[in-house]
ZAMARGU-4260 file (C-alpha; in steps of 0.2 Angstrom, whole numbers, plus 5000, padded with zeros to 4 digits):
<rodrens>
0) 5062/5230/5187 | 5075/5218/5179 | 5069/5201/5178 | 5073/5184/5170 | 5061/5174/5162
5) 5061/5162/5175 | 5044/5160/5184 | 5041/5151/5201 | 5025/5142/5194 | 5033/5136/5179
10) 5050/5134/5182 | 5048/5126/5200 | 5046/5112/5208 | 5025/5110/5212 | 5029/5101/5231
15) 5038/5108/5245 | 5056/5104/5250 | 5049/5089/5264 | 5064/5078/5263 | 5070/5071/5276
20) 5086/5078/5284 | 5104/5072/5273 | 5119/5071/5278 | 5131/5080/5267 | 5150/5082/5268
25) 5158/5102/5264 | 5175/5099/5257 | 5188/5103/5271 | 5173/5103/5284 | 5165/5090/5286
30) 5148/5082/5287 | 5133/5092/5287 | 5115/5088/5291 | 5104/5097/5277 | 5087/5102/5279
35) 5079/5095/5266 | 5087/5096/5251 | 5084/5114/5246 | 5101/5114/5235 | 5096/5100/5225
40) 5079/5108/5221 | 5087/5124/5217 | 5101/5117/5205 | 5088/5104/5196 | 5076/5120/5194
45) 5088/5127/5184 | 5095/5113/5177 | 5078/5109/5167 | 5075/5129/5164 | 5092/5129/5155
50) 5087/5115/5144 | 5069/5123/5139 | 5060/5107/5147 | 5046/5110/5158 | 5048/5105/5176
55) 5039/5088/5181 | 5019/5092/5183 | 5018/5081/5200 | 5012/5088/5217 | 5010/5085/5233
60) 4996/5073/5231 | 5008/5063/5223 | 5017/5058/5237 | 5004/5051/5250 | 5013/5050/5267
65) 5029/5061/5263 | 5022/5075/5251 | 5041/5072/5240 | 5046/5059/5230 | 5051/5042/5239
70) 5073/5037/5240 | 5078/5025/5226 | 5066/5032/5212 | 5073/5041/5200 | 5067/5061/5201
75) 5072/5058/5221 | 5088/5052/5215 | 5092/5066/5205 | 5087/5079/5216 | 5099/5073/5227
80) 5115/5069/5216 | 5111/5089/5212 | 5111/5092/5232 | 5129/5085/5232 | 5134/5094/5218
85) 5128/5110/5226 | 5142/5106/5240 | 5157/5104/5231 | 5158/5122/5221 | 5171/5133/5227
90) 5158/5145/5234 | 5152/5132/5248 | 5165/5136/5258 | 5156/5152/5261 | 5145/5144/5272
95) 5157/5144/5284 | 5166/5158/5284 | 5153/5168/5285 | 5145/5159/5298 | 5160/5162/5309
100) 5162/5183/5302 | 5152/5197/5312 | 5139/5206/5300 | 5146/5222/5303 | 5166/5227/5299
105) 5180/5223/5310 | 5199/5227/5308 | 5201/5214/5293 | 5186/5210/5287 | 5169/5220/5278
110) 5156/5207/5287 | 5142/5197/5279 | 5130/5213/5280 | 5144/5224/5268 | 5150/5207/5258
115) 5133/5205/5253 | 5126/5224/5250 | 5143/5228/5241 | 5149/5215/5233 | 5138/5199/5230
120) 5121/5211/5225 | 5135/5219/5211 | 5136/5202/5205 | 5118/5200/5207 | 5114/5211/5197
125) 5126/5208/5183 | 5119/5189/5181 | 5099/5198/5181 | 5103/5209/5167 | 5111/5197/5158
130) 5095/5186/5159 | 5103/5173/5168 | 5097/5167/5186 | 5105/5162/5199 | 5109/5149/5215
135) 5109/5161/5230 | 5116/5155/5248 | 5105/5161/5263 | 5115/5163/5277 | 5109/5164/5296
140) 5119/5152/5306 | 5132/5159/5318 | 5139/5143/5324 | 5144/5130/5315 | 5133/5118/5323
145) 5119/5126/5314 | 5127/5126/5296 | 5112/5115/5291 | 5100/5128/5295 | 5106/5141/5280
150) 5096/5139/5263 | 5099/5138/5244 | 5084/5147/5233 | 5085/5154/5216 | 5085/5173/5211
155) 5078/5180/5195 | 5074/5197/5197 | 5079/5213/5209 | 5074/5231/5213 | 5087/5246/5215
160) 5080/5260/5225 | 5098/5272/5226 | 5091/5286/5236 | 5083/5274/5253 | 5097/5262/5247
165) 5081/5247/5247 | 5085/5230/5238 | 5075/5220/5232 | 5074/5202/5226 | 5062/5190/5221
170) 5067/5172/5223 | 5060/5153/5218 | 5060/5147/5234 | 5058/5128/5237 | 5048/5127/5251
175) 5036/5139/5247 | 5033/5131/5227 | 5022/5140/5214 | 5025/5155/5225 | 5036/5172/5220
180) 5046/5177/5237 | 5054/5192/5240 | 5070/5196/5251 | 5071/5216/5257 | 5082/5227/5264
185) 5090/5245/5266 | 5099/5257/5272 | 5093/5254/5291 | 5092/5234/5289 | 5109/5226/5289
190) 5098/5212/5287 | 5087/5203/5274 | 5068/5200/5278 | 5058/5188/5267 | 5040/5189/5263
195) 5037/5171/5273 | 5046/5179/5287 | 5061/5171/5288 | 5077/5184/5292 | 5092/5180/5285
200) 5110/5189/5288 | 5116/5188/5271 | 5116/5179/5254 | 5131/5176/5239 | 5129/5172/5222
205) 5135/5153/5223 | 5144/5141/5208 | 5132/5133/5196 | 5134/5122/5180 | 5121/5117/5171
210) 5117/5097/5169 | 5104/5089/5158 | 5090/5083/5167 | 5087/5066/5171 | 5068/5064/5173
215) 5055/5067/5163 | 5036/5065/5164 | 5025/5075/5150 | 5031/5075/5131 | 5025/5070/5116
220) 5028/5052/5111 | 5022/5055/5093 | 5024/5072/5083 | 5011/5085/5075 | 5003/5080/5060
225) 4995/5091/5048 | 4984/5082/5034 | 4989/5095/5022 | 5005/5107/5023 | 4997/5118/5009
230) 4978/5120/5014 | 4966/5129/5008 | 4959/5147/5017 | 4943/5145/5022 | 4945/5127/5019
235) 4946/5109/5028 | 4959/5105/5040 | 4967/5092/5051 | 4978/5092/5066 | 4985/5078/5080
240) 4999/5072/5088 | 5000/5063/5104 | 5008/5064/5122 | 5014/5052/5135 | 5019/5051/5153
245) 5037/5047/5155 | 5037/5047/5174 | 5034/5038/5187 | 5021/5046/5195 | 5004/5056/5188
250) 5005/5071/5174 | 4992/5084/5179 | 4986/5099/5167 | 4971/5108/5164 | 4970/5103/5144
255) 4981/5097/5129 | 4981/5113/5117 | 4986/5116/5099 | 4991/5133/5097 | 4991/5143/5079
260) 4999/5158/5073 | 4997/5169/5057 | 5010/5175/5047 | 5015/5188/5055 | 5012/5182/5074
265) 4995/5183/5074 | 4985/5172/5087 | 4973/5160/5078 | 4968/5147/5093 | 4952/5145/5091
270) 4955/5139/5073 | 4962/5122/5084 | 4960/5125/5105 | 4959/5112/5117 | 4955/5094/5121
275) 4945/5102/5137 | 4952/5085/5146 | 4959/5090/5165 | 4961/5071/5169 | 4981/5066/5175
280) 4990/5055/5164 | 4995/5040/5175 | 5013/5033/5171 | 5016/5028/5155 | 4999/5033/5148
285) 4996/5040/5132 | 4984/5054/5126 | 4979/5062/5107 | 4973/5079/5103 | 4964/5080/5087
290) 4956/5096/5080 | 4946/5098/5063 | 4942/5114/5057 | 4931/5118/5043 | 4934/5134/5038
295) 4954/5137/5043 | 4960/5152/5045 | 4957/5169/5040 | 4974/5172/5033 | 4986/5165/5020
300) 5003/5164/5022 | 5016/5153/5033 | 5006/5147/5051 | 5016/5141/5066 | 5004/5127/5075
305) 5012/5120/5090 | 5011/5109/5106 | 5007/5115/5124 | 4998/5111/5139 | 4990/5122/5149
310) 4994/5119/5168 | 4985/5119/5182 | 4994/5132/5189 | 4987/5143/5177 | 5002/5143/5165
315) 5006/5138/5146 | 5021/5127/5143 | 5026/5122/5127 | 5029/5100/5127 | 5044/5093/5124
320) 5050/5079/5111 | 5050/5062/5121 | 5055/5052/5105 | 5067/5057/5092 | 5060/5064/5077
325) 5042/5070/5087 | 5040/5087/5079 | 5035/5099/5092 | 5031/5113/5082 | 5028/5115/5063
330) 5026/5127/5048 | 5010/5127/5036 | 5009/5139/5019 | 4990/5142/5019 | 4986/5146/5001
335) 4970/5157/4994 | 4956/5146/4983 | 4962/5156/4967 | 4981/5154/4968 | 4977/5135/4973
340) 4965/5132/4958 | 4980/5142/4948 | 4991/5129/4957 | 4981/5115/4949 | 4979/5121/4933
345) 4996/5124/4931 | 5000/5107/4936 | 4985/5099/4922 | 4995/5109/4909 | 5012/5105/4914
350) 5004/5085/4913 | 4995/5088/4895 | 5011/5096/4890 | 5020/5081/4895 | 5010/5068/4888
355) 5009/5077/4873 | 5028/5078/4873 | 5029/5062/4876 | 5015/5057/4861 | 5025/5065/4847
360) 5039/5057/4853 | 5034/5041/4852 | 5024/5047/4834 | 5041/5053/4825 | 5051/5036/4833
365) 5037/5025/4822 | 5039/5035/4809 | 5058/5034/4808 | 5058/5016/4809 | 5043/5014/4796
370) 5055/5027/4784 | 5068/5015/4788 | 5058/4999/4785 | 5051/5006/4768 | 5071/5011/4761
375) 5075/4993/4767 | 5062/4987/4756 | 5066/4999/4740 | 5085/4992/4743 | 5080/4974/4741
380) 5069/4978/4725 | 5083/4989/4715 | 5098/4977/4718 | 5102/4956/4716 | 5108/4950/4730
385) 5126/4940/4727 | 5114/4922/4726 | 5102/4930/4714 | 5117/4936/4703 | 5125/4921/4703
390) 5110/4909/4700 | 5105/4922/4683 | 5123/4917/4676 | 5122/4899/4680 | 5106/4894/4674
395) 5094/4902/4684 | 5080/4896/4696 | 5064/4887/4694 | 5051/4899/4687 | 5067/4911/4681
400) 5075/4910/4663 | 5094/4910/4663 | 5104/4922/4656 | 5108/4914/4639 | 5090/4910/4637
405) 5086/4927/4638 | 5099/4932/4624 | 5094/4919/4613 | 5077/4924/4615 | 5084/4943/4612
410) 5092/4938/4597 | 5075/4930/4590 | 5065/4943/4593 | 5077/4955/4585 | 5079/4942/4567
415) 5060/4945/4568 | 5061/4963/4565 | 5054/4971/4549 | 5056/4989/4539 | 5044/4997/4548
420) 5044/5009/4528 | 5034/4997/4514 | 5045/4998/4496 | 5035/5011/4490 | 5036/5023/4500
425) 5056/5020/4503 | 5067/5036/4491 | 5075/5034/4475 | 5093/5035/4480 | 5100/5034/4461
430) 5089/5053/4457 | 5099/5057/4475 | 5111/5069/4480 | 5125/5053/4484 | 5120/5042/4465
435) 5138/5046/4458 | 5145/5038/4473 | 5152/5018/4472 | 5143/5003/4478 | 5144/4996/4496
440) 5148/4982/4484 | 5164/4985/4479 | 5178/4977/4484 | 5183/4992/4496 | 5165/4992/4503
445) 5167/4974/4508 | 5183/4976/4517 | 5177/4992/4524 | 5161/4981/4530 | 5171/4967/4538
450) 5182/4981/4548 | 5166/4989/4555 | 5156/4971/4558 | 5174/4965/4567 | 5172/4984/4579
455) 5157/4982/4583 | 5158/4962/4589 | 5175/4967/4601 | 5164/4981/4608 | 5151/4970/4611
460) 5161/4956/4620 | 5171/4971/4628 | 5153/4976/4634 | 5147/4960/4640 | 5166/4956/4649
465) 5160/4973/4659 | 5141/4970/4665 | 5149/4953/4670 | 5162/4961/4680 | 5151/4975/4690
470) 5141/4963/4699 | 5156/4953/4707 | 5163/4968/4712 | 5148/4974/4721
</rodrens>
C-alpha cells in the first residue's frame, strides 16, 4: 500500500472546515460561493507539511461560537489568502468542464468517470510513489449553479487491486479533521464512495505550490542546553530548553518531551522523558522542560537528545525553532570513566609540561643576562676607559699616583737594588777561561759601551713613544 508520510492527526487541521460560505471568483467564470474554505485548509496543510512545521495545536474549543478561527486574525487570514490561491491554478478550470461533461463517453469526450479512472489516478499515483501528496478536486456538481458544492481534500496514499479493478484512496479531509477517509471504487462503480458517505463523480490532481506558512503557535523560544557536551557514562547530567506560544489562541499537548538516542539509534528516553504537564499554553506563554539524571546513559558514544511534544491526538511531533539560533536538536559524545580520567590526566601533564617549559625558559633567560652582566663586569676591570687613560698621563686623580710618579718611584727602587752574590762567593775571572782577553776599560771598550748605552735608551724612548700610542688608538 503506497503511502506518504503525511498523517491526518498530525498533518491536519484539529477543527473542522465551519467557515462561513466565501465568495470566490474562477478566472474566466465568475464568482463562486465556497462552502467553507476546504481549499484553503487543503493547501495550508501542505503548506506547513512541506516546510517540516507542525500544524497549529488549536481545536474546536478554541473557537467558542463558530468552532474556526474568527475573520481578520491572522491563521483565519491565511487560510483564506490560500483558498484564493487554490482558484487561480490552471487546473480550476476543471471544475467546470467537468461539471458540464457526462461521466460516461460520448462522441468527443472520455467523461469524468474515464478522465478520472485512466488518467488523473496514473498521475495519482506517480505523485504517491514519489512521496509527495497531493490537492485532489472532488467533483459532483452537474450544473454550474452548484459549483460550490465540489470539494478540495488531500491524498497521501492508494490501493491498486488489477484483477476487480478496486481504487483506493485515503485522503485528509477537512471536515472530518484527525480522521483517515477513504474514497473507493471499481470496475462496476463509475463512481467514488467515501467512508463519510459522501459520493462523488470524479476527482483530478489539482495545481499546487508550496508557500511558507504564515502562522505559528508551539516552538521553542530558547534552545537545548546541555550542562556538559562530554559527560560521563553512568554520571551526572543536565538538560532544558524552553518553548513558547506564538499564536493567538491556546497550544494544547499531552506533555513537553526530551527524547535521547544512542549511538547507533538506540532509544534512551527514560534517561530524560517528560514534564508530565497536559496544561495549554495560553498566547504568548512560555514553558521549561528540565531533566536531571544521575546515572546517564548506558552507552558511550555520540547521543542525539531532541525536542517534541506529544499531542493530544496521540502523536510525537518534533518543535520547531521560534527564534534564531534555538537549537532544536543537538549532539553529545558520552565518554567512559577511564577514557575521561585518561582525558584529564593527559591534560595535568600537557600543563606540567608546559609550566615546566615555561620554567626553564625563564631559568636560561636569567642566566644569559647574569653571563652577560658578569663579562660586562670582567670588561670594565681589564681595560681604562679613554678618562682613566688620560687622567694617568696628566697627573692622575686624588688617591691615584701619576704616571711620572710612578717611573720615578721605579727608578728608585731599581738604584736600590744590590748583588744578590756577596764578594766572596763571586769567581775569579783572572784564573778564567776569558783572563787574556782586554779590559772593558780600554779605549775600545768605552766606545763599544757608549754604542750599546745610546741603543738601549732609543729602544727605550722608542718603547715608551708605543705604550703611549696604543691606548689613544683604542
Amino acid at each position: 500500500m503506497p503511502r506518504t508520510n503525511f498523517v491526518p492527526a498530525r498533518h491536519g487541521f484539529h477543527f473542522r472546515n465551519d467557515f462561513v460560505n466565501n465568495v470566490a471568483t474562477i478566472p474566466f467564470f465568475g464568482n463562486v460561493t465556497t462552502r467553507g474554505r476546504c481549499g484553503g485548509m487543503a493547501y495550508a496543510a501542505l503548506d506547513y507539511y512541506h516546510a517540516g512545521i507542525p500544524t497549529p495545536t488549536h481545536n474546536t474549543s478554541d473557537f467558542p461560537g463558530t468552532g474556526v478561527p474568527a475573520d481578520g486574525t491572522r491563521l483565519a487570514d491565511y487560510i483564506y489568502w490560500r483558498l484564493l490561491n487554490s482558484f487561480t491554478v490552471p487546473t480550476t478550470m476543471n471544475f467546470i468542464t467537468w461539471t458540464m461533461h457526462a461521466d460516461h463517453a460520448t462522441w468527443f469526450f472520455k467523461g469524468v468517470t474515464r478522465w478520472t479512472k485512466e488518467d488523473e489516478f496514473s498521475k495519482l499515483r506517480r505523485y504517491i510513489d514519489s512521496g509527495t501528496p497531493v490537492v485532489l478536486g472532488l467533483v459532483c456538481s452537474r450544473d454550474l449553479t452548484q459549483i460550490g458544492d465540489n470539494h478540495q481534500v488531500v491524498a497521501y496514499g492508494y490501493d491498486f487491486d488489477p484483477d476487480s479493478e478496486t481504487i483506493t484512496i485515503y485522503i485528509y479531509d477537512n471536515n472530518y479533521p484527525d480522521q483517515e477517509v477513504v474514497l473507493s471504487s471499481d470496475r462496476s462503480n463509475p463512481h467514488f464512495n467515501e467512508s463519510t458517505g459522501a459520493i462523488w463523480r470524479g476527482f483530478f490532481v489539482q495545481d499546487y505550490g508550496a508557500q511558507r506558512p504564515t502562522y505559528l503557535d508551539l516552538a521553542i523560544s530558547r534552545g537545548i542546553w546541555v550542562s556538559s557536551s562530554h559527560p560521563t557514562l553512568g554520571g551526572h547530567f543536565d538538560c532544558q530548553y524552553t518553548v513558547r506560544n506564538y499564536g493567538d489562541y491556546p497550544a494544547h499537548l499531552q506533555f513537553l518531551y526530551l527524547y535521547l538516542r544512542g549511538p547507533s539509534g538506540e532509544n534512551l528516553d527514560s534517561f530524560l522523558g517528560s514534564d508530565a504537564n497536559a496544561t495549554p499554553l495560553q498566547a504568548n506563554e512560555e514553558r521549561m522542560i528540565f531533566k536531571a539524571s544521575e546515572r546517564f546513559s548506558t552507552l558511550a558514544g555520540n547521543h542525539t537528545i531532541g525536542a517534541a511534544y506529544f499531542s493530544e491526538r496521540g502523536e510525537w511531533i518534533g518543535i520547531p525553532a521560534g527564534e534564531p539560533g534555538a537549537a532544536r536538536e543537538v549532539v553529545i559524545s558520552v565518554e567512559k570513566p577511564k577514557e575521561k580520567e585518561k582525558e584529564k590526566e593527559k591534560e595535568q601533564k600537557d600543563k606540567e609540561k608546559d609550566r615546566k617549559d615555561t620554567k626553564e625558559k625563564e631559568v636560561a633567560k636569567n642566566e644569559s643576562k647574569e653571563a652577560k652582566e658578569l663579562t660586562k663586569e670582567k670588561d670594565r676591570e681589564n681595560y681604562y676607559t679613554p678618562k682613566e687613560f688620560a687622567e694617568d698621563f696628566s697627573g692622575g686623580t686624588a688617591g691615584h699616583p701619576s704616571f711620572e710618579e710612578r717611573l720615578t718611584r721605579v727608578e728608585a727602587a731599581v738604584g736600590q737594588l744590590s748583588h744578590f752574590i756577596s764578594p766572596e762567593l763571586r769567581p775569579d775571572l783572572s784564573i778564567g777561561s776569558l783572563r787574556r782577553e782586554p779590559d772593558l776599560d780600554s779605549p775600545d771598550s768605552a766606545s763599544l759601551r757608549q754604542r750599546l748605552q745610546k741603543q738601549a735608551a732609543d729602544a727605550k724612548q722608542a718603547k715608551d713613544g708605543k705604550d703611549i700610542e696604543k691606548p689613544r688608538e683604542g
